[in-house]
C-alpha positions in Angstrom: 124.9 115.3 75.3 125.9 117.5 78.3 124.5 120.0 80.3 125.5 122.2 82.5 125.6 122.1 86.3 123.2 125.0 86.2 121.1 123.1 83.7 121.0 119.6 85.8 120.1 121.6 88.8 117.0 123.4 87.0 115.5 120.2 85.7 115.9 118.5 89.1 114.2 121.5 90.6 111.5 121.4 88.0 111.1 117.4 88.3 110.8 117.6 92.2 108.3 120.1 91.9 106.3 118.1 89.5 106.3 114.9 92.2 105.4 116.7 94.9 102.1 118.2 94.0 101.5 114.9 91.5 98.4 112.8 92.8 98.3 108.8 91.3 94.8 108.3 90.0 95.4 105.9 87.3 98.2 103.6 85.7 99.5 106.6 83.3 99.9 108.3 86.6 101.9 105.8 88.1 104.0 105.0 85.3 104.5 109.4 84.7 105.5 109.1 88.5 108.1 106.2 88.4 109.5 108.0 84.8 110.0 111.2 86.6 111.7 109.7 89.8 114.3 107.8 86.8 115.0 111.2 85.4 115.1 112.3 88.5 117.8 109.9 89.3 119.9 110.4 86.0 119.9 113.7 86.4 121.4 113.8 89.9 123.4 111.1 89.1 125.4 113.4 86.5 125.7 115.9 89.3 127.7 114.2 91.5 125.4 113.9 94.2 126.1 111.7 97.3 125.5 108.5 97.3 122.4 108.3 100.1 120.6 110.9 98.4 118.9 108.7 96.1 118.3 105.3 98.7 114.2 105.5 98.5 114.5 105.7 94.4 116.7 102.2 94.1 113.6 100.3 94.9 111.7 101.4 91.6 111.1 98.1 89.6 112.5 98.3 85.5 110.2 95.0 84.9 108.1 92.8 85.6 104.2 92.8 86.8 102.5 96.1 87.2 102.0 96.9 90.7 98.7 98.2 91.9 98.1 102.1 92.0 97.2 101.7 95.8 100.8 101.4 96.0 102.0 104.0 94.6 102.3 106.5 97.4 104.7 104.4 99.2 107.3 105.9 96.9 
């Protein structure tokens, strides 16, 4: 499926807002958090957006243990 530039940019927008005022209380909220950031990723991804934007996001671990919710905030 493919969206628009205007479409990408709105859901990137919406995404970003939705990290910044998100608070980690709990493992859903960490694992909402990490989802968003992926999305985040694909999404800017199909923009064409330079390379270094997305640096702090490459870290984000696909498997493996859980890490603790202490943590999170070094996103």
């Amino acid at each position: 499926m493919l969206l628009s530039r205007t479409s990408i940019e709105v859901l990137s927008d919406l995404i970003e807002n939705r990290l910044s005022i998100m608070s980690v209380g709990d493992q859903d909220d960490l694992r909402e958090k990490i989802a968003l950031k992926r999305a985040l990723m694909e999404l800017q991804k199909d923009s064409d957006v330079p390379a270094g934007v997305l640096s702090e996001f490459s870290n984000i671990p696909r498997r493996g243990r859980r890490r603790k919710v202490g943590s999170a905030e070094t996103f």
